[in-house]
C-alpha positions in Angstrom: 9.2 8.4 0.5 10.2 8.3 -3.0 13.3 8.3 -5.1 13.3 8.2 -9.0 16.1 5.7 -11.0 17.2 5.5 -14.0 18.2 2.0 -15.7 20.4 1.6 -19.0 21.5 -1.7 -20.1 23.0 -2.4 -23.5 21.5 -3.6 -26.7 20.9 -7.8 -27.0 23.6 -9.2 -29.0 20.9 -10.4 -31.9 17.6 -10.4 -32.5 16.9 -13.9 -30.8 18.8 -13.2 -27.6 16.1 -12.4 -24.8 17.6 -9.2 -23.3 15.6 -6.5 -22.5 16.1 -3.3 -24.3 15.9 -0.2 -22.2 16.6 3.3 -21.0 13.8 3.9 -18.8 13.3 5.9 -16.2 10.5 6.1 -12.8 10.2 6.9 -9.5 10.3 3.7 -7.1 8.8 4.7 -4.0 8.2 3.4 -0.1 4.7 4.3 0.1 1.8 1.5 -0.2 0.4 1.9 -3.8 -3.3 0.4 -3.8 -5.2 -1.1 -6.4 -8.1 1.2 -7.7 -10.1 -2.1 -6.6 -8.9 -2.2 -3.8 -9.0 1.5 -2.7 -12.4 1.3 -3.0 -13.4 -1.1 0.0 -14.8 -0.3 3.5 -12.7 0.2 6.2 -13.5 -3.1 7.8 -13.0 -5.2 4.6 -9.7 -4.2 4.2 -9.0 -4.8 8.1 -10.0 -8.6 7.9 -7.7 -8.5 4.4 -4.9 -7.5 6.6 -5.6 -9.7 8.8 -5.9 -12.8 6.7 -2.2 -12.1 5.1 -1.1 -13.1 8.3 -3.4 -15.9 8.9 -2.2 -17.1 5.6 0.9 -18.1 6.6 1.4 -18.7 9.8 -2.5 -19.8 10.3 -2.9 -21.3 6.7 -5.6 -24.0 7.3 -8.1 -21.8 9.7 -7.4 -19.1 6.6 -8.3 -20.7 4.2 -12.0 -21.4 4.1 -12.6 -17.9 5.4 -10.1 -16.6 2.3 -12.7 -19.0 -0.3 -15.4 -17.2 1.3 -14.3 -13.4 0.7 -13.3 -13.9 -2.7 -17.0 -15.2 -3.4 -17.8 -11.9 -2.5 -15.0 -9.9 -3.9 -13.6 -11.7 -7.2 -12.3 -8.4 -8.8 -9.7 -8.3 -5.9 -6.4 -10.1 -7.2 -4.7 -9.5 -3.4 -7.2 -12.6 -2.0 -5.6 -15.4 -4.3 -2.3 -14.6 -3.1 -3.1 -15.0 0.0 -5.3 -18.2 -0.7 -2.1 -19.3 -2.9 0.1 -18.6 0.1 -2.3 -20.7 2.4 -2.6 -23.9 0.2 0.5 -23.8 0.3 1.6 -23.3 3.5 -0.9 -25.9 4.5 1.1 -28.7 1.9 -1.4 -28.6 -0.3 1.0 -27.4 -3.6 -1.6 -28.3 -6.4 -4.2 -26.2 -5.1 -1.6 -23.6 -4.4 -0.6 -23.3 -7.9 -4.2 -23.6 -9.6 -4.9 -20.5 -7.8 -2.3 -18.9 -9.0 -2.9 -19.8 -12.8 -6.4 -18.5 -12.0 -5.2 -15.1 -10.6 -3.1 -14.7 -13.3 -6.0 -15.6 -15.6 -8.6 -13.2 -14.1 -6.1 -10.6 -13.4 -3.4 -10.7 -16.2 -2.3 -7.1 -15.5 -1.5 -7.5 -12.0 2.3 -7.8 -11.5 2.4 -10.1 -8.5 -0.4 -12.5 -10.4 3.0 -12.8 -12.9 5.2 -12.9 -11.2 3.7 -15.9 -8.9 2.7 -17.6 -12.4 6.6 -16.9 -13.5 8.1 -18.7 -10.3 5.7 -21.7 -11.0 6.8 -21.8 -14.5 10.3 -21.1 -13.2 10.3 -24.0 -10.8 9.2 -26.1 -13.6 12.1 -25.1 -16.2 9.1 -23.7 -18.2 11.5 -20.8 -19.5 9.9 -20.0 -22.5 6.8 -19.6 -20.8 8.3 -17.0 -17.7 9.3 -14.8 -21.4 5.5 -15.2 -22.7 4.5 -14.3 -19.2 6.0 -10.9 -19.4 5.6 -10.4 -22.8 9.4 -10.5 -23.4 9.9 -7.6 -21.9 12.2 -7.5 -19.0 11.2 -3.7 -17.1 8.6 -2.6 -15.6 8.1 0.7 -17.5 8.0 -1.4 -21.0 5.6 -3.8 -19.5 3.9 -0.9 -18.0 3.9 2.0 -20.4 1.2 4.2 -18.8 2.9 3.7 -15.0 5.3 6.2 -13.9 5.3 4.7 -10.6 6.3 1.4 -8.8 6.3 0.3 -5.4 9.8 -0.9 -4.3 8.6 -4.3 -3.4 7.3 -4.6 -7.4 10.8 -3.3 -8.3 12.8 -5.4 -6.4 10.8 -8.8 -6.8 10.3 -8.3 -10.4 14.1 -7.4 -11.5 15.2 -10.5 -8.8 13.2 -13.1 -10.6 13.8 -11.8 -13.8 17.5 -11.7 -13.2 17.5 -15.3 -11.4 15.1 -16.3 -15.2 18.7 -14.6 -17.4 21.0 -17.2 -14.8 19.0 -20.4 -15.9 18.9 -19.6 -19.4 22.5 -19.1 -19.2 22.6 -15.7 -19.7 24.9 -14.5 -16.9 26.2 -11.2 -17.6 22.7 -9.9 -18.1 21.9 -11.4 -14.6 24.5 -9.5 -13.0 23.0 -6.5 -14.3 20.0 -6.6 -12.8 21.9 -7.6 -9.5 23.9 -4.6 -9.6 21.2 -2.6 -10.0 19.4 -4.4 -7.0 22.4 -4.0 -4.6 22.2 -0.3 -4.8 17.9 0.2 -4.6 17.2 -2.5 -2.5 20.0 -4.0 -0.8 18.9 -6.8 1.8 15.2 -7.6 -0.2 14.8 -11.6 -0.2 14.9 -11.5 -3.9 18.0 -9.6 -4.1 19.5 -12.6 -1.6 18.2 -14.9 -3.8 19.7 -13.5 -6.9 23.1 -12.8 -5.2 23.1 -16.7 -4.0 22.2 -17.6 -7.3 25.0 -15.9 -9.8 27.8 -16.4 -6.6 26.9 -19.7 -5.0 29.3 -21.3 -2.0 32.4 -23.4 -2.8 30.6 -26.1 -2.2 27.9 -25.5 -4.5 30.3 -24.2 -7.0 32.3 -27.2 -6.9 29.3 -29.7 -7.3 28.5 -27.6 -9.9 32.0 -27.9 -11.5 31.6 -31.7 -11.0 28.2 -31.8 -12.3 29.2 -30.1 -15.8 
């Protein structure tokens, strides 16, 4: 299942405003999209894969010397370290969490969810200018991937939610709510769109500790 969208958003305000400039247009679909890498792997390999996402989470410490041992064997596969990344820190272990994510995103700089698990580190940091450099200041998916004319709804949604929730801390609000009204209509319900939603329109109470805060 597939359905193709089309985004438009306005032109930034001046050259030093970090809006993304677009009017792109792909096809978002349901289906899984494998890595080339990936594809390639025996049946059984990718069984104890799918087994170890779980293992990773609700299992982390029994996961993750069996996860350090398949990516000795399979480097090239950038899917391992977010599961290894998910395990450390699952397991409390938060350094080692985000060192291998750094060194995903460093042996796999193309993969989008190696950046985008680099971009919430940097995010949770208040790293901002570094969530831009991370995407190469540019805020869709078909600019960042020109020679894509497909994305899996999971990319879409997680990218344009952390991107949006990166425009709210840099204060720029109405280009948040962009990206949230796009995410309301292609995937209403995703964590990330909750996220984003709770971010731009937060409770009264948050809202008035915020007021009190200012």
């Amino acid at each position: 299942m597939s359905k193709k969208k089309r985004v438009t958003r306005s032109r930034p305000r001046s050259k030093d405003t970090p809006q993304a400039v677009y009017v792109t247009e792909y096809e978002i679909t349901f289906s899984p999209i494998e890595d080339r890498r990936y594809k390639r792997l025996p049946r059984h390999v990718k069984d104890a894969f799918d087994r170890l996402q779980y293992s990773a989470q609700w299992r982390p410490r029994k996961a993750i010397p069996e996860l350090l041992e398949w990516i000795k064997r399979y480097p090239d596969i950038p899917v391992l370290y977010n599961y290894l990344s998910v395990a450390y820190s699952r397991a409390g272990q938060r350094e080692k969490s985000e060192a291998v994510v750094r060194e995903n995103n460093q042996r796999n700089p193309d993969y989008l969810f190696a950046r985008l698990n680099y971009a919430e580190v940097c995010l949770a940091k208040g790293d901002y200018e570094k969530v831009a450099e991370i995407f190469e200041h540019k805020f869709d998916l078909k600019l960042l991937y020109p020679k894509r004319k497909r994305f899996h709804i999971t990319e879409v949604a997680n990218f344009m939610g952390l991107v949006g929730v990166y425009f709210c801390e840099i204060g720029e609000r109405d280009t948040a709510e962009k990206y949230y009204d796009i995410l309301k209509q292609i995937a209403p319900g995703y964590p990330m769109t909750e996220r984003l939603r709770r971010r731009l329109f937060p409770g009264l109470l948050r809202r008035l500790f915020l007021r009190l805060a200012e």
